[in-house]
N, C-alpha and C positions, 0 to 999 in steps of 0.2 A: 347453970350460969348463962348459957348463950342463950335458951328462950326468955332469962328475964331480961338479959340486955335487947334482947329480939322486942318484947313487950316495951320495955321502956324506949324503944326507938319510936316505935309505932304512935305510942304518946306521944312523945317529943313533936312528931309529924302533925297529929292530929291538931296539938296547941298550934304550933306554928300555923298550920291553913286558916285555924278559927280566926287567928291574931291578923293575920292578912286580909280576912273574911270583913272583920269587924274593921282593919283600917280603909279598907275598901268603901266600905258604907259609912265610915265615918266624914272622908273623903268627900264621897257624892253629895253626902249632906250639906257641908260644909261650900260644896260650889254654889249654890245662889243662898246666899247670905239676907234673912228677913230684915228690912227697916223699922218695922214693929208700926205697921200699917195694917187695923183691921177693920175696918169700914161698913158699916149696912146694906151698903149697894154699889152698884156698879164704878169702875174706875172707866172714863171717857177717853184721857190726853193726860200725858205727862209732856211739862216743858222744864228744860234746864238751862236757867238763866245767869249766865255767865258775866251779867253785868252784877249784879248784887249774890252771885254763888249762891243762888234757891234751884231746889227741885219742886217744883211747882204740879200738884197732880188738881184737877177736876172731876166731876162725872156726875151719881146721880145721887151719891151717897150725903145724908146729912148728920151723921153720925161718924166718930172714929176713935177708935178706942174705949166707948162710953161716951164720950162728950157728943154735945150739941155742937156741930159746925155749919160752914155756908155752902158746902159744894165746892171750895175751891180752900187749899191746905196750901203752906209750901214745909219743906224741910230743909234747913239750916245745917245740916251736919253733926248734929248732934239730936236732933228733937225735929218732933212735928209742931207746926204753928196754922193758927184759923186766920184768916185775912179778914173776919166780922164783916163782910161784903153785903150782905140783906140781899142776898142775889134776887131777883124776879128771874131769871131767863130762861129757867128748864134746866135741863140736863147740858152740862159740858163738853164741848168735841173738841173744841181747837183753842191753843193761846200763842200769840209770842209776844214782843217786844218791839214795839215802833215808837221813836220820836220820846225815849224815856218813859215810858207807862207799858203797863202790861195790857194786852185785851185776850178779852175770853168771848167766844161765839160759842150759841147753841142750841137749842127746839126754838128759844122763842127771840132772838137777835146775837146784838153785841151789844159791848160794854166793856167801859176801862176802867184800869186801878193806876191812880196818880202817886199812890206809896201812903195816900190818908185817908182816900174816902174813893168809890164807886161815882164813875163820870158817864152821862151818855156822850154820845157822836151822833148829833144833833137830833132828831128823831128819828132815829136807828133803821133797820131794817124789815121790814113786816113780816120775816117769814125764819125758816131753819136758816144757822151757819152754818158750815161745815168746813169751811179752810181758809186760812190768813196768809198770806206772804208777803213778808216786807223786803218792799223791793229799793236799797241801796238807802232805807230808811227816808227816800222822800216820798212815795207811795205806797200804801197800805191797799191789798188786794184782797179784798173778801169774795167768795163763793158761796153757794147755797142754793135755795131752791124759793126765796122769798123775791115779789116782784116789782116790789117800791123800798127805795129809803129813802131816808128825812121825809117821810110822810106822803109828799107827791112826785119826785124824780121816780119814771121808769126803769126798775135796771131787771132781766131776764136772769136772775142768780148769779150776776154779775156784775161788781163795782168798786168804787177805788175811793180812799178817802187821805185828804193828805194832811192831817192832824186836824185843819178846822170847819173842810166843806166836803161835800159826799161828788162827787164825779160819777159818769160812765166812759165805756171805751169809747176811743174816734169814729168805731164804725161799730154798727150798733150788732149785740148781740145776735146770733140768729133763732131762732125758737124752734127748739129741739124737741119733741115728742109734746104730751099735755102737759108738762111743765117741765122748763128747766132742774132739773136736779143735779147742782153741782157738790162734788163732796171732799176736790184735790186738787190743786193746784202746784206746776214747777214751772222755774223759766232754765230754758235750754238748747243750748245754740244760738241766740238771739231771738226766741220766741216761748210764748206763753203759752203753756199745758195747759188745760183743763181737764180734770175727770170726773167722774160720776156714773150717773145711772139714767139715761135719754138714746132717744134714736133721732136721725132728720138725714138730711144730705150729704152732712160731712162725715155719715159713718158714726157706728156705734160705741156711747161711752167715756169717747174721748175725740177731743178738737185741739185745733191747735191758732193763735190768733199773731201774726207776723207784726203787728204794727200797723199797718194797712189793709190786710185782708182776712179772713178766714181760711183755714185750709184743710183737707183730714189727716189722719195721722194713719197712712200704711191702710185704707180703706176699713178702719176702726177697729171694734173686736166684734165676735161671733159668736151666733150664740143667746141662751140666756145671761146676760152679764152684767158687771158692774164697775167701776174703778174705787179700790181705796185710798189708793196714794201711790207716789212719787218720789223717787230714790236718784241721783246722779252717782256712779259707781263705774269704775274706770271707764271716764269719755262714752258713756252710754245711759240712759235713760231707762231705769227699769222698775218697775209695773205691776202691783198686786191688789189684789179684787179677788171677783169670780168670774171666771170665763174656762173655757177648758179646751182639751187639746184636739177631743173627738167633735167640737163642732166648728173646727177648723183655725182652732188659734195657736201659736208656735208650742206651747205646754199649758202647764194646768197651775194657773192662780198666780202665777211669778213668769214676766215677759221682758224682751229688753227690745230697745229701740235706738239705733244707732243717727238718726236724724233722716233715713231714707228707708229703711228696713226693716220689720221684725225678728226677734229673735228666740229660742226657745234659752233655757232657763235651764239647763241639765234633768228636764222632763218635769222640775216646778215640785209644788207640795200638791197629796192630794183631797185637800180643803180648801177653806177659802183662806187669802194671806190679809192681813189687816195694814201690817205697819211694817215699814222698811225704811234700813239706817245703817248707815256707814260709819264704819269704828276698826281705826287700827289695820285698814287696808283689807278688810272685810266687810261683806254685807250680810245682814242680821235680818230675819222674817220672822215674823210673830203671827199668830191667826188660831185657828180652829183647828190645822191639819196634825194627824199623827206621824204621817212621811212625808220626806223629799228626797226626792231623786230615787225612791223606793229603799230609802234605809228608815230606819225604825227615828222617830225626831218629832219628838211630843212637844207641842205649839208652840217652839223656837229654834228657828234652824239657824246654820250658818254656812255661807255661798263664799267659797274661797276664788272665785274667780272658774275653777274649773270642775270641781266637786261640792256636794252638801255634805255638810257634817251635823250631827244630833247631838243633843244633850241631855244624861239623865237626871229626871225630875218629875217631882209628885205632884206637878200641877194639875191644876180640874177645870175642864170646860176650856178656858181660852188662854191665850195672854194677848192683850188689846192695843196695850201700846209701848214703843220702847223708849230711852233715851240714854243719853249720855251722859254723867254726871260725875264731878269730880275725876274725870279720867275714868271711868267703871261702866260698863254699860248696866242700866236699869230696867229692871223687866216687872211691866204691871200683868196681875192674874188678873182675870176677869171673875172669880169665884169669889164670895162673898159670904157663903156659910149657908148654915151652921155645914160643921161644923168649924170655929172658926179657925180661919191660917191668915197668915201675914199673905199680903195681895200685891208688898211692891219687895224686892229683889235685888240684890246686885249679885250679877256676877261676876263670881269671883277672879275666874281662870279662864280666858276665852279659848284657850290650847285645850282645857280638860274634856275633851269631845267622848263621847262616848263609842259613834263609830263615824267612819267619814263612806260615802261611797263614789271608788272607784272607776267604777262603770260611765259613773257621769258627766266625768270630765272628756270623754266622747265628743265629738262635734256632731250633730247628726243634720247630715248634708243631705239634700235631696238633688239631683242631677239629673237630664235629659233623658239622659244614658240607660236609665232603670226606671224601671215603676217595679214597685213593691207591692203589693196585696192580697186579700183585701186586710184591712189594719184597721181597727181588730179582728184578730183572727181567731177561727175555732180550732183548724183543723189541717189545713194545706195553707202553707204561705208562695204564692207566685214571682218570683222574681224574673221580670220582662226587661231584657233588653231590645235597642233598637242599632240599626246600620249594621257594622258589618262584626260579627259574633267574636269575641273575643277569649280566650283562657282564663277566667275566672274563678277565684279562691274564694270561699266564702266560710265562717263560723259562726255558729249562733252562739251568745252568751249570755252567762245569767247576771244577775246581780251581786253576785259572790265572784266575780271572775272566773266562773268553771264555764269551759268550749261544754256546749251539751249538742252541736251538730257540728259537722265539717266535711269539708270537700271541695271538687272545683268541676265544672261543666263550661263547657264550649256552644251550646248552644244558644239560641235567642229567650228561650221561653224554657223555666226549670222550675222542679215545685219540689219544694219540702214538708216532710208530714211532720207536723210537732202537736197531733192530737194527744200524743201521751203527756203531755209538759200540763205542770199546774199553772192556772190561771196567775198572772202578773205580767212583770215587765222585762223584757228578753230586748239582746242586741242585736242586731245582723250587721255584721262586718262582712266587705266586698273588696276585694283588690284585684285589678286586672291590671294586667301586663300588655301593655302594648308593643307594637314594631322597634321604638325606640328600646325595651327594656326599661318604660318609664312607669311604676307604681301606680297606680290610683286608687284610693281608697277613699270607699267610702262606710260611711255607717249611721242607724238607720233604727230608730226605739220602736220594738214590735209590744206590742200591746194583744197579748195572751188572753181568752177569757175564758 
């Protein structure tokens, strides 16, 4: 009698796990929710337009579902709709909303939807869009890499139009590497971002234009690099591209810019980041990367201010761009088949994170006080102080919160051997106690290989 009730517990048990198992995965499933968008090719830009409640997507695709479409869809909340547009322009990057019409930029100019029919602005741009900003909707700010509009105005991938004439700025652009390539634009702090893919005077990638003058932004970025776009996120200005951290930029792919500063990102994703957006006191990354902040976060993360967090999901290849719709954030795949999957997303549960990591909500300061090296390290990590030698506590840690070195030394010059440690991302936490019995801590992302 006891081993069958012993056997029948065992069952009981085993149902139970599977039943938890399967609502686990049903769960996961169920967080990014398909729109029933399958398309033949790439998605560019989603916009959601809060004047007429469309999620408006573009890109390269001219197929959805089966049908024949223009390269530009919206969806209504119920169904997808073709805007019959006869687009000419190439491939779709950018749309919003100026002055009541929609415009879309992309390989080959712009052009607007009045709500009946495809309009130019007057004879458009000669070359790629890449970024719109409607500024307080009396100027319309295009970027790109094209060097005339209306046919004979000058503009260096850079121009303004205010619903009926094309403009350039007061003071004329500067000419950044063999051609302007602009691909982003924000305004912030009382001045106008630019980003992209150029090098010149003002620094690499990125410029910044007052009103009156040109200026650089924090002596640009480093490196092989590039800008994709522009996020405002608590009173800060923050930054994804390609750039990275080993050729001297604050982290990798995700940067933030306080109006005077750089800043690193909780050590960033490590890919490139495409698209960044703010939802619900959260900021949201999308791109090509499988991690940030060295947790597992397959091409969409989520930056809570002091940690990343990841989400599980069977995406492939990318997710390119995001938006906000109906209250939901919206997430486009860049994957396009076969075989085929739904390519735009809502998600459902922005809480239902998969893991978040701790480690990176870390500040990591650098100070006079120490030099740390060499980072990356193989073998022996150096920690050099300078003046007069202090009692100092130090811990290595890992990604998981486990101390894997500790101890404290008095000396000016101390070395740690972490040849045994697997290659990745490690902490160095420093706290010295000075005369006062005053803390100092600092900490300090060691880059293992």
């Amino acid at each position: 009698m006891q081993k069958c009730a012993y056997n029948n517990y065992k069952l009981l048990k085993i149902k139970l796990t599977y039943l938890f198992l399967l609502a686990s995965l049903v769960s996961q499933a169920q967080l990014f929710k398909g729109l029933g968008f399958r398309a033949d090719a790439y998605i560019g830009v989603m916009y959601s337009d809060t004047v007429d409640n469309r999620l408006y997507v573009g890109g390269e695709f001219k197929k959805l579902n089966g049908k024949t479409v223009d390269q530009v869809v919206y969806y209504d909340g119920i169904k997808w709709n073709s805007l019959d547009l006869k687009w000419k322009g190439g491939s779709i990057r950018t749309m919003t909303r100026f002055k009541g019409d929609i415009y879309f930029g992309g390989n080959y100019g712009i052009n607007r939807w009045n709500g009946f029919k495809l309009d130019t602005l007057g004879k458009g741009a000669n070359g790629y869009v890449g970024g719109l900003l409607n500024f307080n909707d009396s100027l319309l700010f295009v970027v790109g890499n094209f060097t005339k509009v209306d046919d004979t105005l000058p503009a260096l991938g850079i121009a303004t139009w205010n619903g009926n004439r094309w403009d350039t700025l007061p003071v004329n652009v500067p000419k950044v590497g063999s051609t302007n390539d602009f691909a982003s634009i924000a305004y912030y702090k009382g001045e106008f971002y630019f980003g992209g893919n150029f090098m010149g005077k003002y620094g690499n990638d990125i410029i910044r234009f007052s009103g009156t003058e040109w200026k650089d932004v924090g002596g640009g970025l480093k490196g092989d690099s590039w800008v994709r776009d522009f996020e405002i996120y608590n009173g800060e200005l923050y930054v994804a591209g390609e750039f990275k951290q080993l050729t001297g930029n604050p982290s990798d792919h995700v940067i933030r810019w306080d109006g005077t500063n750089w800043k690193p990102v909780g050590g960033g994703v490590n890919y490139q980041a495409w698209d960044l957006i703010k939802f619900k006191d959260n900021l949201f990354v999308c791109g090509a990367f499988d991690e940030a902040g060295g947790i597992d976060a397959n091409v969409i993360a989520k930056w809570e201010g002091k940690e990343w967090c990841g989400y599980r999901n069977d995406f492939v290849n990318t997710v390119s761009d995001l938006a906000v719709y109906n209250d939901s954030l919206v997430v486009a795949n860049g994957y396009f088949g076969p075989p085929s999957k739904d390519q735009v997303n809502i998600l459902t549960d922005i809480h239902q994170t998969n893991r978040c990591g701790v480690i990176d909500g870390f500040s990591e300061i650098d100070v006079s006080d120490f030099k740390i090296y060499p980072n990356p390290v193989l073998a022996e990590l150096v920690i050099e102080g300078s003046g007069t030698p202090q009692e100092t506590d130090y811990k290595l840690i890992n990604m998981q919160g486990q101390v894997l070195r500790s101890g404290n030394f008095l000396q000016l010059k101390f070395t740690i051997n972490i040849e045994e440690l697997v290659p990745g991302i490690y902490f160095l936490e420093l706290v010295t106690n000075n005369n006062n019995n005053n803390n100092n801590r600092i900490t300090k992302k060691i880059v293992k290989q």
